[in-house]
C-alpha positions, 0 to 999 in steps of 0.5 A: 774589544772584549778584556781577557775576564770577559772573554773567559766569562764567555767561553765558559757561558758558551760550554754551559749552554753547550747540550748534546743533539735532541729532538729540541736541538738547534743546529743554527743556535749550535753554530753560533756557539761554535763560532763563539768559541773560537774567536774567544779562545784564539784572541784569549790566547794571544799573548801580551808581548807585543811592542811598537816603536816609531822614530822621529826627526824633527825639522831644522829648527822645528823642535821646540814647535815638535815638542809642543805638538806632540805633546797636543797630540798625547792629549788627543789619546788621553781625551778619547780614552786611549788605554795603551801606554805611550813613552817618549826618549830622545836619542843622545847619542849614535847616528840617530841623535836628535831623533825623537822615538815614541813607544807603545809596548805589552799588546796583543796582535788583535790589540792593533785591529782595535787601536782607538779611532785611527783616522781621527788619530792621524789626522790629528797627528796632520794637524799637530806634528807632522808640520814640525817632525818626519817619520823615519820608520815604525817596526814592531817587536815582540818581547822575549820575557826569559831574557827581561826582567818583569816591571816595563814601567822600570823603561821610565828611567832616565837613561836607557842603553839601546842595543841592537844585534844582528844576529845570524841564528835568533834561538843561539842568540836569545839563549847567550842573552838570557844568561847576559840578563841574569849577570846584570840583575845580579848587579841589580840593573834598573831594567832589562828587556829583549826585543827580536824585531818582527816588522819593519826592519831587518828580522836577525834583529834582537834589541837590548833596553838596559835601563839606568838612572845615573850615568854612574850606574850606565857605567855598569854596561861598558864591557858589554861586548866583552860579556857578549863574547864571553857568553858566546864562547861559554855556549859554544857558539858564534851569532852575533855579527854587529852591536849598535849601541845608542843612548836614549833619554826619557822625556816624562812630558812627552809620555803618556799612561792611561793608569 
């Protein structure tokens, strides 16, 4: 797949090439143009804010034999030169204890038409992991950068506070939330990223990563609620129906990025 300086590079060479209609004029060399820039200038313009999560359960008394699978499978990624960023957490708490969750996040659409050599990919997820952990779901989520701080390798904290809304208006909602993001930059939280999810689960969806180093700086979130209500009444409105809260914890070992 073209990178964004090549594709840029392309259209200006397609609009160099560009002349007006003569005697010497070439319709099918025109067309081919035409094509061309289109399809750079659509992929070009894509957005990088697209994330993918998948969630793990691994089997009864399978974990450790999970654990070392996966870790064979990140390898595969990393030998077949993957450049998309892969995270790994555990869930600590919630209903989901136990399960394992894998993360890919900062991709455009197109990047997933052009993931690297997919039916290689799941085979060796055959061979390595699913002998030892179910899937329980993948969705995707498409991130809101006025309600997240800036630096997504700052998810690579130890603890992260993984809230989910359920919302009955996505506009009210992210609004409140960017105002809950700058309280918490203001109490220099480690990280902050909203997420509404767009695939694979229920869309009135908005999911909070507040990340923390320590349990003492976790301590920091314990009155969400009351700050999500208080926002709300501030912008006189009233969206969110349900907050889950669920801890993850960060397994480096079982992450893996290409840079």
């Amino acid at each position: 797949m073209l990178n964004k300086k090549r594709k840029l590079t392309l259209v200006k060479c397609c609009v160099k090439n560009l002349k007006p209609p003569n005697k010497h004029f070439n319709m099918n060399k025109f067309k081919l143009i035409i094509a061309l820039l289109v399809i750079a200038s659509s992929t070009y313009g894509q957005e990088s804010n697209i994330g993918q999560f998948a969630m793990w359960k691994p089997k009864d008394g399978q974990l450790q034999n999970f654990e070392n699978g996966y870790k064979l499978h990140l390898n595969w990624h990393k030998t077949n030169g993957d450049k998309w960023g892969w995270y790994g957490w555990f869930v600590i708490s919630g209903s989901r204890y136990g399960q394992f969750v894998d993360a890919t996040f900062d991709h455009t659409w197109t990047d997933f038409d052009n993931a690297v050599k997919p039916a290689e990919d799941i085979a060796d997820n055959r061979l390595h992991v699913f002998p030892f952990g179910d899937v329980q779901t993948i969705f995707k989520v498409s991130k809101y950068a006025n309600s997240s701080t800036v630096d997504t390798f700052k998810l690579k904290t130890k603890l992260i506070r993984f809230i989910t809304l359920t919302v009955s208006n996505i506009e009210q909602a992210l609004k409140m939330i960017e105002k809950l993001k700058e309280f918490y930059v203001g109490k220099q939280i480690k990280t902050f990223k909203t997420y509404k999810v767009v695939d694979g689960d229920a869309t009135n969806q908005i999911i909070i990563m507040m990340g923390f180093s320590n349990w003492e700086e976790f301590s920091m979130s314990e009155n969400l609620n009351e700050k999500v209500n208080e926002f709300e009444q501030i912008f006189k409105i009233k969206s969110v129906l349900a907050i889950n809260s669920e801890t993850i914890v960060y397994r480096a070992d079982m992450s893996w990025f290409s840079n």
